[in-house]
C-alpha positions in Angstrom: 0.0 0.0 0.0 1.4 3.1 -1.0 0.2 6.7 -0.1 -1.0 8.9 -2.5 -1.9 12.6 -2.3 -4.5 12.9 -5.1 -4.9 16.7 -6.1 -8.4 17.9 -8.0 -11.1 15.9 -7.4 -13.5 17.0 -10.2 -15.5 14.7 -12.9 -12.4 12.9 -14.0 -10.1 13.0 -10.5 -12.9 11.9 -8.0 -13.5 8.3 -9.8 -10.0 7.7 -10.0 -9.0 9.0 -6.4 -11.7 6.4 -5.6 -10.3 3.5 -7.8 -6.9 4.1 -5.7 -9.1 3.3 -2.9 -10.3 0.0 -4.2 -6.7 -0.9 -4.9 -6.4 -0.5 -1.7 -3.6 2.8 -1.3 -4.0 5.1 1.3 -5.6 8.2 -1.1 -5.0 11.9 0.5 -7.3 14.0 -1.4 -7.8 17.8 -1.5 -10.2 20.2 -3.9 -11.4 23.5 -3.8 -14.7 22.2 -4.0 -16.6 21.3 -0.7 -18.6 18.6 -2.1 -15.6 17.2 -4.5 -13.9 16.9 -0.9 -17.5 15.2 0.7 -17.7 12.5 -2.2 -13.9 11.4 -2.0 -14.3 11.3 1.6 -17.3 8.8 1.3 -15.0 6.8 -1.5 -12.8 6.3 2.0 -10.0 9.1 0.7 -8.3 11.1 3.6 -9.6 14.8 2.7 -7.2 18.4 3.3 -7.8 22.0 3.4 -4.7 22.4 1.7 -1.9 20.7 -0.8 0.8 21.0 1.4 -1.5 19.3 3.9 -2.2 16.3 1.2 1.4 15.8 0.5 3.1 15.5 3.7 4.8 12.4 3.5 3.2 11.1 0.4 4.8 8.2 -1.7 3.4 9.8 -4.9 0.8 12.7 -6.0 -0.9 11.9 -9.1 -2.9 15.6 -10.0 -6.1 16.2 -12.3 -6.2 19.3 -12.7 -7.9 22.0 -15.4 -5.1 23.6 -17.5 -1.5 24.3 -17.3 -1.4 27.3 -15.9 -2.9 25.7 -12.7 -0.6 23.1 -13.0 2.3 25.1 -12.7 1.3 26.9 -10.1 -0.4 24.1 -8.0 3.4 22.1 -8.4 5.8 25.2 -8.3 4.0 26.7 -5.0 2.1 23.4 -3.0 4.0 20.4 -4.1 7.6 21.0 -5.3 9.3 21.7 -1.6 6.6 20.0 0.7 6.2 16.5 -0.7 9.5 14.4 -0.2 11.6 14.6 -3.1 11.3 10.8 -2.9 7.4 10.6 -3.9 6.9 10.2 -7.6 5.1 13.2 -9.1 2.2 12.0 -12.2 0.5 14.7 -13.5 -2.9 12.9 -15.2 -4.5 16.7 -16.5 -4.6 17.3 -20.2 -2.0 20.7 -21.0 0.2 21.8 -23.2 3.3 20.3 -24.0 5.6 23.0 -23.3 4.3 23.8 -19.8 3.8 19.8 -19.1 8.1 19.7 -20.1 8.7 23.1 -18.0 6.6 21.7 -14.4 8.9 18.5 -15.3 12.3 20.3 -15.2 11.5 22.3 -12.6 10.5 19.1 -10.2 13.8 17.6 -11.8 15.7 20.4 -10.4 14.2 19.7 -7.0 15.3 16.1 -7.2 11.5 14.8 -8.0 11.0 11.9 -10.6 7.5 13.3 -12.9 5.6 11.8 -15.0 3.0 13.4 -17.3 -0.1 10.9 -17.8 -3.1 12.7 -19.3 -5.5 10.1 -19.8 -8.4 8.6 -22.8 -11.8 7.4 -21.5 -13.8 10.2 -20.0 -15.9 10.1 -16.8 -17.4 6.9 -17.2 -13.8 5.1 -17.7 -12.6 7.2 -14.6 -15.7 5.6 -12.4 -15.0 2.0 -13.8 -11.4 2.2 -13.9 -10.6 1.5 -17.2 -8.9 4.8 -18.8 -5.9 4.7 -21.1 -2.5 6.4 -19.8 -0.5 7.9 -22.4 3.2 8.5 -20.7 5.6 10.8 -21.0 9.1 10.7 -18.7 12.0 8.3 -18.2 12.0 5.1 -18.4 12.4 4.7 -14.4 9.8 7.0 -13.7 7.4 4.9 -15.9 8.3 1.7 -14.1 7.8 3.6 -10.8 4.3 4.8 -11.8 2.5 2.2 -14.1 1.4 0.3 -10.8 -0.6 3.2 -9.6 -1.5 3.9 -13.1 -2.9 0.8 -13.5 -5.1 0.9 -11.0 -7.0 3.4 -12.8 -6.7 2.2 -16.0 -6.8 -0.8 -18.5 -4.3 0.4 -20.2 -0.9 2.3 -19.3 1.7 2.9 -22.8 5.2 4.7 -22.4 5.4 8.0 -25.3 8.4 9.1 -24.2 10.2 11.6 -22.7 8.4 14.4 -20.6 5.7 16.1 -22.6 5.1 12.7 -24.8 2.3 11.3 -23.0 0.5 15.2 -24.0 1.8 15.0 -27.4 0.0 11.5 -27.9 -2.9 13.4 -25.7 -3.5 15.8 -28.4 -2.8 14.2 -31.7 -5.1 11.5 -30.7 -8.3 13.9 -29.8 -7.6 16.1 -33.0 -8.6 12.8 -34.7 -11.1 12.2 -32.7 -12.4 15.2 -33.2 -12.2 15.3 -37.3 -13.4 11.6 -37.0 -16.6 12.5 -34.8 -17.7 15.4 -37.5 -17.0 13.2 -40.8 -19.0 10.3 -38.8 -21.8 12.6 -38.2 -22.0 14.4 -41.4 -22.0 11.0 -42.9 -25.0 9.4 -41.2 -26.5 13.2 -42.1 -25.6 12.5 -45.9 -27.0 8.7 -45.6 -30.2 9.8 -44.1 -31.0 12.4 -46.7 -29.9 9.7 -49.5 -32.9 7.7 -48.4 -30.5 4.9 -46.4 -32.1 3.3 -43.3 -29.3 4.4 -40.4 -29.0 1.0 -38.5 -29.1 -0.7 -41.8 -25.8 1.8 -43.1 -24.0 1.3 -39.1 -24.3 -2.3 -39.8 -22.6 -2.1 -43.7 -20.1 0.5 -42.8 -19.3 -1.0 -39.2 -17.9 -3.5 -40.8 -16.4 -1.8 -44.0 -13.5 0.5 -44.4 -15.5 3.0 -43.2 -15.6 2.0 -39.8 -14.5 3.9 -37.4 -14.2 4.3 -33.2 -16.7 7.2 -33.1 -19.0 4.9 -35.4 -18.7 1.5 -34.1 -18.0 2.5 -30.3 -19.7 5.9 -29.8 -22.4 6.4 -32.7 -23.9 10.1 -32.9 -27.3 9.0 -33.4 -29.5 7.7 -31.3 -30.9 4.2 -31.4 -28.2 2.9 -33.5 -25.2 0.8 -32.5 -24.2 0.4 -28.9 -25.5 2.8 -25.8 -23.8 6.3 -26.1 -24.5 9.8 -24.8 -27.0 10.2 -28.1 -29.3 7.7 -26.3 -29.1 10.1 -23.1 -29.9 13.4 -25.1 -26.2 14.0 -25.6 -25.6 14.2 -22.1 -22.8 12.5 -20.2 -19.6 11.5 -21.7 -17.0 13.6 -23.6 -18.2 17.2 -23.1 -18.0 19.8 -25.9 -16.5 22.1 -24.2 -13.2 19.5 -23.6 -13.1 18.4 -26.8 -12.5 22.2 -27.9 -10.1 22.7 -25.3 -8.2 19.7 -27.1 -8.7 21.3 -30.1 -7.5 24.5 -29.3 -4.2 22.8 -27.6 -3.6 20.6 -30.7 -3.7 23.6 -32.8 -0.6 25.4 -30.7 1.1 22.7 -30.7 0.4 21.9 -34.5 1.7 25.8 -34.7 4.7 25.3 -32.8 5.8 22.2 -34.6 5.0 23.6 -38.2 2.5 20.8 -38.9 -0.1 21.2 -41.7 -3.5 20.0 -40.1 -6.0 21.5 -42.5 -8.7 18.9 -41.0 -8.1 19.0 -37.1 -8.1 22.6 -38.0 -11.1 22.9 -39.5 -12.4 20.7 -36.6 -11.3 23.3 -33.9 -13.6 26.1 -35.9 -16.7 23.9 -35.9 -16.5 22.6 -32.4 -15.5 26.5 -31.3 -18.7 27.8 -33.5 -20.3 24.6 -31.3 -19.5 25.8 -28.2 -20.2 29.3 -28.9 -23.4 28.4 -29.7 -24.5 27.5 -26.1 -23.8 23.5 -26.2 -20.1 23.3 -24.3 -21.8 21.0 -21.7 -23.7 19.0 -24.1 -21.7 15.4 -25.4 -19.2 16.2 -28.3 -20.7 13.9 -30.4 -24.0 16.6 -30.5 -22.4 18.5 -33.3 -24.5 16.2 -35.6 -27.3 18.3 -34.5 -25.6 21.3 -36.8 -25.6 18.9 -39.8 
């Protein structure tokens, strides 16, 4: 049993401070939010007023946190300096590569071992314990952490070196998000061609067509398996994320000089999405524009 101090305790953070739990670690949790704090202290985490509190003497302090700017301030001011420099640090939010490789050198220069682990799955993989890890750091850091990893996830995949595990992050949800709007504009097109929609899952499912946000999480409702389109796009992946993806793929896409024409196009619609009024609704919901 190791203990962990778990920092941010939202949608994503309070299902997996709870899987820790289960796997039996002793979880020191804190959040801004007084009921975030309530519910991981019903899931049997140790609750804090403070970070500094949480990481006292922690063996690790895996963080889920909004964006990097928080980040960088949560680690440069609460945890860098008041968790032992032996605890292993595993950042699990979803930032920017550049700040995700700056937070990692400056725990390096305090003598910290980091880790940056954003993760694929959303909040219902969070609950069940069955998110992806996508790994960026040293190959001993990895080792260290893939045990507590894994008790979040199903599965948990080396990138790289620090930043990696964002890079992966980002490039993988800028195709989701291009894949998600060519799925839906594609059941759109079928429909208005006169094609019953179960009849053209069940022909492109299984035809070089198919894709994840077809076969695994189909925009419309009443076809394929259960998916937030059967809940009135509620639940699952929210808009709002997925444009904050977006908008991170396309810095990074800047940064690197990579032509993207269709994750960029992607970014305008879900943005034009969001703007609309529909950041909380399920990203898959942008069929409703179509």
């Amino acid at each position: 049993m190791s203990k962990i101090a778990f920092i941010g305790l939202g949608n994503m953070g309070g299902g997996m401070a709870a899987n820790l739990v289960k796997a039996g670690h002793d979880v020191h949790a804190f959040d801004l939010a007084e009921a975030a704090l309530a519910r991981a202290k019903e899931n049997g985490c140790t609750t804090y007023t403070s970070v500094k509190e949480a990481v006292q003497g922690a063996d690790a302090v895996v963080s889920m946190l909004p964006n990097g700017a928080i980040v960088k301030a949560v680690y440069s001011a609460d945890v860098i300096g008041h968790a032992p420099t032996s605890a292993l640090l595993l950042d699990c939010s979803t930032i920017d590569v550049a700040t995700a490789r700056e937070v990692a050198a400056l725990a390096a220069d305090a003598g910290y071992a980091m880790v940056d682990a954003p993760v694929s799955g959303g909040i219902a993989a969070a609950n069940g314990g069955t998110l992806t890890f996508m790994v960026g750091g040293s190959a001993d850091a990895f080792a260290r952490g893939e045990p507590i990893l894994a008790a979040m996830g199903k599965a948990v995949i080396h990138a790289g070196d620090s930043g990696a595990g964002q890079a992966a992050k980002i490039c993988n949800n800028m195709l989701l998000g291009a894949s998600m709007i060519a799925t839906c504009e594609t059941f759109a097109m079928a429909e208005k061609l006169g094609l019953d929609l179960q009849t053209f899952f069940d022909i492109s499912s299984k035809a070089s067509g198919q894709c994840w946000s077809m076969t695994s999480y189909c925009p419309v409702p009443g076809v394929g398996p259960t998916t937030p389109a059967d809940n009135g796009y509620q639940g699952g992946f929210a808009t709002a994320l997925m444009l904050k993806d977006l908008k991170l793929a396309m810095e990074a896409a800047k940064s690197a000089g990579a032509d993207v024409p269709m994750g960029s196009r992607a970014a305008e619609l879900y943005a034009a999405f969001d703007a609309a009024g529909n950041g909380g609704m399920d990203f898959s919901a942008i069929i409703k524009t179509l």
